[in-house]
C-alpha positions as CSV (number, residue, x, y, z in Angstrom):
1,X,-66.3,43.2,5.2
2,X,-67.1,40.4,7.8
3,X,-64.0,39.7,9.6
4,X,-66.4,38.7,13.1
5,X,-66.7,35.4,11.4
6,X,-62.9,35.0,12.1
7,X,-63.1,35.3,15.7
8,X,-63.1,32.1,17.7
9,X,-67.0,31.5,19.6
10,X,-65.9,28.0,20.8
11,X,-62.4,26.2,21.8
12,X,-63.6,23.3,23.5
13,X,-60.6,21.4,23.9
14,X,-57.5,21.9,25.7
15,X,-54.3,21.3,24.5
16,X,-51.5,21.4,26.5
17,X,-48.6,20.8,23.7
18,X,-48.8,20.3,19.8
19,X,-46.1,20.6,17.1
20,X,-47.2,21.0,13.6
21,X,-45.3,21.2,10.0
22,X,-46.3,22.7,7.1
23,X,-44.8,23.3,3.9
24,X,-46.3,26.2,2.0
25,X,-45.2,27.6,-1.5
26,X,-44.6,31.2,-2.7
27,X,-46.4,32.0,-6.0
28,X,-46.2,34.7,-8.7
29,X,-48.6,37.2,-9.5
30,X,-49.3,37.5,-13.2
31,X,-52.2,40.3,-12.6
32,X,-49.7,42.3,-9.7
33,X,-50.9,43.8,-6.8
34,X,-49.4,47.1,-6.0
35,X,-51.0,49.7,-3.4
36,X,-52.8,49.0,-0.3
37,X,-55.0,50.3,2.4
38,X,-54.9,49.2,6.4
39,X,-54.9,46.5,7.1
40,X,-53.9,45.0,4.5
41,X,-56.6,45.3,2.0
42,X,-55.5,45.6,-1.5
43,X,-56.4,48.4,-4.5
44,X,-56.8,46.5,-6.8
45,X,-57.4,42.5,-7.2
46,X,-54.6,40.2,-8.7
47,X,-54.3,36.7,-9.9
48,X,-51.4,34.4,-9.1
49,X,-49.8,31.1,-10.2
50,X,-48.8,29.0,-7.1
51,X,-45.8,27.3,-7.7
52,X,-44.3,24.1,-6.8
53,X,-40.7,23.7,-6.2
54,X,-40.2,27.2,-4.3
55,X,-41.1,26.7,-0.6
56,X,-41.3,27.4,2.6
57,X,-41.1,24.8,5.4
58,X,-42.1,25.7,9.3
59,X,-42.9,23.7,12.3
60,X,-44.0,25.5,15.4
61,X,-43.9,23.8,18.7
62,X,-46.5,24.9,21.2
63,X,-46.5,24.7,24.8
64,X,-49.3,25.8,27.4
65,X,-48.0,28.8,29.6
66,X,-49.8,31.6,31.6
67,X,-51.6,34.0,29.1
68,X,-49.7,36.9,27.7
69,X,-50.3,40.5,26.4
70,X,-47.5,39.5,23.9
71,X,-46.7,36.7,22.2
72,X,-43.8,34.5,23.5
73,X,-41.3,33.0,20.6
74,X,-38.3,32.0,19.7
75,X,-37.5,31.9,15.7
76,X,-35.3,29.6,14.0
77,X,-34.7,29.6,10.2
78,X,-32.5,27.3,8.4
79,X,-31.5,26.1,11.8
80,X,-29.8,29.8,13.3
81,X,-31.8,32.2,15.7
82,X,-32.7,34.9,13.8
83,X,-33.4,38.0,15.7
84,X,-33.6,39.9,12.6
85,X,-36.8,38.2,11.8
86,X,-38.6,38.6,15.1
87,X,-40.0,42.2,14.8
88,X,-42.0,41.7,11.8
89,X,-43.3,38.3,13.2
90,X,-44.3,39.9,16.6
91,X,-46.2,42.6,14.4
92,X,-48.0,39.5,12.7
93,X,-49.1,38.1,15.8
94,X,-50.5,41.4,17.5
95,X,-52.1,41.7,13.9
96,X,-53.7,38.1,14.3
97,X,-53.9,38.3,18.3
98,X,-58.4,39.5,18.0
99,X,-58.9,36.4,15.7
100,X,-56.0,33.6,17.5
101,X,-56.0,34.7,20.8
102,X,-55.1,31.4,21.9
103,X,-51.6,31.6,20.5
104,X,-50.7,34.0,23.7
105,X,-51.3,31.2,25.8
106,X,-48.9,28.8,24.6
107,X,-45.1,29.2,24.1
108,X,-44.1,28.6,20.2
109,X,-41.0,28.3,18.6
110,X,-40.7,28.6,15.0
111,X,-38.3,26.6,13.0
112,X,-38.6,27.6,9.2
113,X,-36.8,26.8,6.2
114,X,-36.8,27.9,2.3
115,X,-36.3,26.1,-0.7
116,X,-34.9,29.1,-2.1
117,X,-32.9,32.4,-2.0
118,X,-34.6,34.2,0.7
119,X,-35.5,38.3,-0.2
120,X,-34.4,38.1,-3.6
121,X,-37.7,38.5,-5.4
122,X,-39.5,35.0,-5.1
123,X,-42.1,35.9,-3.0
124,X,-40.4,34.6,0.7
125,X,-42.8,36.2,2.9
126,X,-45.6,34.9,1.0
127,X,-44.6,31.2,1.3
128,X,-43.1,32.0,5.1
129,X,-46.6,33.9,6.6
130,X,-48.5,31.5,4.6
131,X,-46.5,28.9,6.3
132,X,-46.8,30.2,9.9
133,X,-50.8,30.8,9.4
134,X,-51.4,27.5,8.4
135,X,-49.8,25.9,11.6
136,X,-51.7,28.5,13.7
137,X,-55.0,26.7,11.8
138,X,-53.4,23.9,12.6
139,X,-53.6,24.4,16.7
140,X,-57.4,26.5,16.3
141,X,-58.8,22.9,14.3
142,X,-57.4,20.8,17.7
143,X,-58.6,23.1,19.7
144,X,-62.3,23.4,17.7
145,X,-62.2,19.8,15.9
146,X,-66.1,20.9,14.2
147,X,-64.4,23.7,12.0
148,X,-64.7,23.0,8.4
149,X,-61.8,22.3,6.1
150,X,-62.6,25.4,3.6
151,X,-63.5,27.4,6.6
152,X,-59.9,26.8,7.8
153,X,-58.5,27.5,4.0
154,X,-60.1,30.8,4.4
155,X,-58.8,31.5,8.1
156,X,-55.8,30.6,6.8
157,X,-55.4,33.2,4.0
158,X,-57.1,35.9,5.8
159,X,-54.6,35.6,8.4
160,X,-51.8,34.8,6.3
161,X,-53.3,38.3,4.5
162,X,-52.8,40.5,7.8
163,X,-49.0,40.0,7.9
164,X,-48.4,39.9,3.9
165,X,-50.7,40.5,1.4
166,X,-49.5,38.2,-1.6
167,X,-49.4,35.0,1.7
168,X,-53.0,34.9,1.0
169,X,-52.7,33.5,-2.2
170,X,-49.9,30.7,-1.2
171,X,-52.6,28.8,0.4
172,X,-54.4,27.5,-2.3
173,X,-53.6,27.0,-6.0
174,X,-53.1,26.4,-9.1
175,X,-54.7,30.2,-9.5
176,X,-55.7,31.8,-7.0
177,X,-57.3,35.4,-6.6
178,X,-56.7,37.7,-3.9
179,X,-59.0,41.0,-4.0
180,X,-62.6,42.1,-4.5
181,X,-63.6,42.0,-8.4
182,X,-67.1,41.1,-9.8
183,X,-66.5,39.2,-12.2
184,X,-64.7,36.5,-9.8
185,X,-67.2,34.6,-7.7
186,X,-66.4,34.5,-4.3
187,X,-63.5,36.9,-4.4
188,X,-62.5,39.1,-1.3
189,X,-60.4,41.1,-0.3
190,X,-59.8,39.6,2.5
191,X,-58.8,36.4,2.0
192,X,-57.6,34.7,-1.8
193,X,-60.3,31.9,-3.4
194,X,-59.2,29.5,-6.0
195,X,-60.0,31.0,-9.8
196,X,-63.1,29.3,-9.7
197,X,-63.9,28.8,-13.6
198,X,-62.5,25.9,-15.7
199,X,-58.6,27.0,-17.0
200,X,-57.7,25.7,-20.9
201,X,-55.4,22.9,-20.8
202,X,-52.6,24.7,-22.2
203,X,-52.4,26.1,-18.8
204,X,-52.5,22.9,-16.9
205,X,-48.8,22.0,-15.8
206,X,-47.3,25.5,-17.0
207,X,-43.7,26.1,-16.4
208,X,-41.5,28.8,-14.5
209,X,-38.2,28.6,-14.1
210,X,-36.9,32.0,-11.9
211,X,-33.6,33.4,-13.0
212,X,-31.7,34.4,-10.3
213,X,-30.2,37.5,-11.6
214,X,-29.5,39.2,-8.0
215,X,-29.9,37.0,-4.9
216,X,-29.7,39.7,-2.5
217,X,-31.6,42.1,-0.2
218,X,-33.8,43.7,-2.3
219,X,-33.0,47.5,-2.4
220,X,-36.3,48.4,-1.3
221,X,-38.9,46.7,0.7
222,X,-42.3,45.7,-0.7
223,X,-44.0,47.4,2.3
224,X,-42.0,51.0,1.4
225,X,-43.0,50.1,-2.1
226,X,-46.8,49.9,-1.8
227,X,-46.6,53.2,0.6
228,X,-45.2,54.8,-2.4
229,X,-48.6,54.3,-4.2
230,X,-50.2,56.4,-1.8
231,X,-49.3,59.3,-3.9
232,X,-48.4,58.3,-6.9
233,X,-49.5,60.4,-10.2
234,X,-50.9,57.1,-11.7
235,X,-52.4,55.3,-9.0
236,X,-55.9,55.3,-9.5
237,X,-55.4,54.5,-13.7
238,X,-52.9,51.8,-12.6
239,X,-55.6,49.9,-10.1
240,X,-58.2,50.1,-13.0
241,X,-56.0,48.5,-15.2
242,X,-55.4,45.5,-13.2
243,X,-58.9,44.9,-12.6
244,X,-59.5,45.4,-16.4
245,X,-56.6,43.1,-16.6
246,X,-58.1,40.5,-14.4
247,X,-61.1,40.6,-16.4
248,X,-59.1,39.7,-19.3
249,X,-56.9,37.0,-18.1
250,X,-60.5,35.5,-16.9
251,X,-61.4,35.1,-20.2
252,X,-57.8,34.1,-21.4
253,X,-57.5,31.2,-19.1
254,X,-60.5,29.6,-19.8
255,X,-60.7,29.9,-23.9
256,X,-56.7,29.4,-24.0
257,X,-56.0,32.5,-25.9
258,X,-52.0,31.7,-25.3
259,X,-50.7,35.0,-27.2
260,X,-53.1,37.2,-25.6
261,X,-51.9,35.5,-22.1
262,X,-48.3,36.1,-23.3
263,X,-48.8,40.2,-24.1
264,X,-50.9,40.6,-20.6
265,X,-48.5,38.9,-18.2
266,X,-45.8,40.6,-19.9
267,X,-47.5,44.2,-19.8
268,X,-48.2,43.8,-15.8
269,X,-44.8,43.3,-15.4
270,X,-43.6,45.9,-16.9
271,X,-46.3,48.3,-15.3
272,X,-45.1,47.2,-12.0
273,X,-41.8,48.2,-12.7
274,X,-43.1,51.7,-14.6
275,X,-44.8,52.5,-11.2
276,X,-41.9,52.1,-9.4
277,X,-39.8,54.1,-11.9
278,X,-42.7,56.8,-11.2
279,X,-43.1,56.8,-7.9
280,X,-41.7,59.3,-5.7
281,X,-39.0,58.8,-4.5
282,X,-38.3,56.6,-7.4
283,X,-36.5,53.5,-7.5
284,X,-35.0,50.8,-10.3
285,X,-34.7,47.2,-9.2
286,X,-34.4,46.1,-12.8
287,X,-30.5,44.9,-13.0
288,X,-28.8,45.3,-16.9
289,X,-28.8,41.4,-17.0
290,X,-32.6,41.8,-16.3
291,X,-32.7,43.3,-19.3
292,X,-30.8,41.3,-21.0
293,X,-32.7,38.5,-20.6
294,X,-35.9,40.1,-21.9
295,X,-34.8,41.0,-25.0
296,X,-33.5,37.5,-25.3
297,X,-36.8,35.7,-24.6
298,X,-38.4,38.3,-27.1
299,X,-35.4,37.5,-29.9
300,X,-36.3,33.5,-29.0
301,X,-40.1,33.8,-29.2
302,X,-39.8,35.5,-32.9
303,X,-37.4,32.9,-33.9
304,X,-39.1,29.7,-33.0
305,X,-42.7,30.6,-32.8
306,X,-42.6,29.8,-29.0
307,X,-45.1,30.5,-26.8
308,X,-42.2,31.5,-23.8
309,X,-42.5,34.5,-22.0
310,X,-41.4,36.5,-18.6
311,X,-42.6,38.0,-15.4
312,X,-41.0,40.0,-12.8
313,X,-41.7,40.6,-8.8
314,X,-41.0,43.4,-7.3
315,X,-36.9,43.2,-7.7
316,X,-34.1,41.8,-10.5
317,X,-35.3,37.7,-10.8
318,X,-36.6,37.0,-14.5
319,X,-39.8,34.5,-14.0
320,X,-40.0,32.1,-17.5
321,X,-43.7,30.9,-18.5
322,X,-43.9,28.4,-20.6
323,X,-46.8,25.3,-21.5
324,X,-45.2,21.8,-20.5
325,X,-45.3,21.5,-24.5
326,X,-42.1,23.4,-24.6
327,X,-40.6,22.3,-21.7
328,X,-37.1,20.9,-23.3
329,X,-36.4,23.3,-26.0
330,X,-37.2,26.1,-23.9
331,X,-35.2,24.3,-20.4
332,X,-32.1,24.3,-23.2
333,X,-32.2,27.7,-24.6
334,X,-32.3,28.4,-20.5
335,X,-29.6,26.6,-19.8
336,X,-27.9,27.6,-23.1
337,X,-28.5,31.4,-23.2
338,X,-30.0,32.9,-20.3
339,X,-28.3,31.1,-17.4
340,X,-25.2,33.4,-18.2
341,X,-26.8,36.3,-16.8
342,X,-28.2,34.5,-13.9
343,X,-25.5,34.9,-10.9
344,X,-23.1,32.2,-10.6
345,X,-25.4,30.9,-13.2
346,X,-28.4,29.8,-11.1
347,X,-31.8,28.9,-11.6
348,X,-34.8,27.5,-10.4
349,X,-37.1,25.2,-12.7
350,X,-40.6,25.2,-11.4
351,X,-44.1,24.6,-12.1
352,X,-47.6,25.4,-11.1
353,X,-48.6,23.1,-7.7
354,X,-51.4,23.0,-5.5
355,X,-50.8,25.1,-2.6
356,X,-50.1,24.3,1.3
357,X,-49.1,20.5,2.0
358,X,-49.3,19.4,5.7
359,X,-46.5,17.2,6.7
């Protein structure tokens, strides 16, 4: 793995204070990701959706100061300090610190924001890291104004990578792979690429609204999670069945096979959650109303020959995919059955974007 070409040869401009925004989105695996190896390198490869609507936006102000062994900042999100935050951000920037050691030269403080429930399943540290390695690009591209626009794509992910792996796939989109798999050209494992083959058009515009079953803390980490892999009785089938996967939904993209889309998105859900149900210790982040709603979209997709179906993250949150087609009926039967078990009966319509905007 080449990671010396992410080490900075020339900065030939100085730059004594920049501010930069960027809004980056979260996405949702439909090939998951579940076990890893330092530092940060994945098991097995996985496929996302970026999304739209669900978002992070940061803006981080730098200002030249006397170089540091540790990097100097203060974190805001959603406009309060949050001290809570700032460990696993200062672990992120020693992580980063061989490949942006510029950044302990200035001092940075981070505003950040999310469109969304933050740790309840919808991805927050992908859209939040992806967020925060973006500006750092940001700096290194005023700082080196000859670096190449997909050079600093791929910086981007890989560093986003280092402090969470699914961030390297909120860079980019509409379908992005993250991990090392032959039969994806230009895949990595250490940095996402764009699906690079021509996607059906039933795919274009695809919908996901996220039920919000449970919007708080997740009762165990993703970090703990993947550890749990380490050991698990399953592991090794598990990571060649997502590859296997992955070589399926290849082909399933790009001849539109919407059916065989629906029972593979549906099957590396529930895997996901089987691993965690196997794992040792074991753990259930499923909710009942989870449930619940599964067996309603199944009941729904019988009854009206719909092509609707669900994914989950690692916790309770119900992701709906559907093709724009279906958009109304299926945004009704939402609203009309399935927002019930949603708390306080919320819900997030989405759809498939186009990764990081700068703004």
């Amino acid at each position: 793995m080449n990671t010396a070409q992410f080490v900075p040869k020339i900065l030939s401009e100085v730059i004594e204070k920049a501010s930069f925004t960027w809004q980056t989105p979260s996405n949702i695996a439909l090939v998951k990701y579940w076990g890893k190896s330092n530092p940060q390198i994945p098991k097995n490869a996985s496929i996302s959706f970026t999304l739209n609507n669900c978002h992070t936006i940061t803006t981080i102000e730098f200002l030249k100061t006397e170089k540091l062994l540790v990097a100097n900042f203060d974190l805001f999100f959603e406009g309060k300090r949050k001290e809570e935050f700032k460990p696993k951000i200062a672990e992120f920037f020693k992580r980063v610190q061989e490949y942006c050691p510029y950044i302990f030269e200035y001092k940075m403080t981070i505003h950040s924001e999310n469109s969304f429930p933050h740790s309840s399943g919808i991805a927050s540290s992908a859209s939040g890291l992806s967020a925060i390695a973006r500006c750092l690009m940001s700096l290194e591209q005023e700082l080196n104004p000859a670096l190449s626009e997909d050079f600093i794509n791929k910086k981007a992910s890989f560093l986003a990578r280092l402090g969470s792996g699914s961030a390297s796939r909120s860079i980019e989109g509409p379908l992005v792979v993250w991990g090392k798999h032959p039969e994806i050209a230009g895949s990595s494992d250490l940095f996402g690429v764009q699906f690079p083959y021509e996607v059906h058009s039933i795919f274009e515009n695809y919908q996901d609204a996220i039920l919000l079953v449970d919007k708080g803390e997740k009762q165990v980490s993703s970090t703990v999670g993947h550890q749990l892999m380490h050991n698990h009785p399953y592991a090794e089938s598990r990571f060649q069945q997502a590859n296997e996967n992955l070589s399926k939904l290849s082909k399933i993209l790009q001849n539109g096979a919407i059916k065989d889309f629906i029972n593979l998105v549906e099957s590396e859900a529930l895997t996901l959650h089987a691993m965690m149900l196997t794992s040792s210790p074991y753990f259930i982040l499923m909710k009942p109303n989870t449930l619940e709603i599964i067996n309603k979209i199944w009941t729904y997709r019988q009854e009206h020959n719909s092509n609707i179906c669900f994914t989950l993250d690692a916790g309770a949150n119900v992701h709906v995919l559907y093709p724009a087609s279906e958009k109304d009926p299926v945004n009704r039967f939402i609203d009309n059955e399935l927002s019930k078990y949603c708390q306080k009966k919320q819900y997030i319509c989405d759809t498939v974007g186009f990764g990081a905007k700068k703004l």
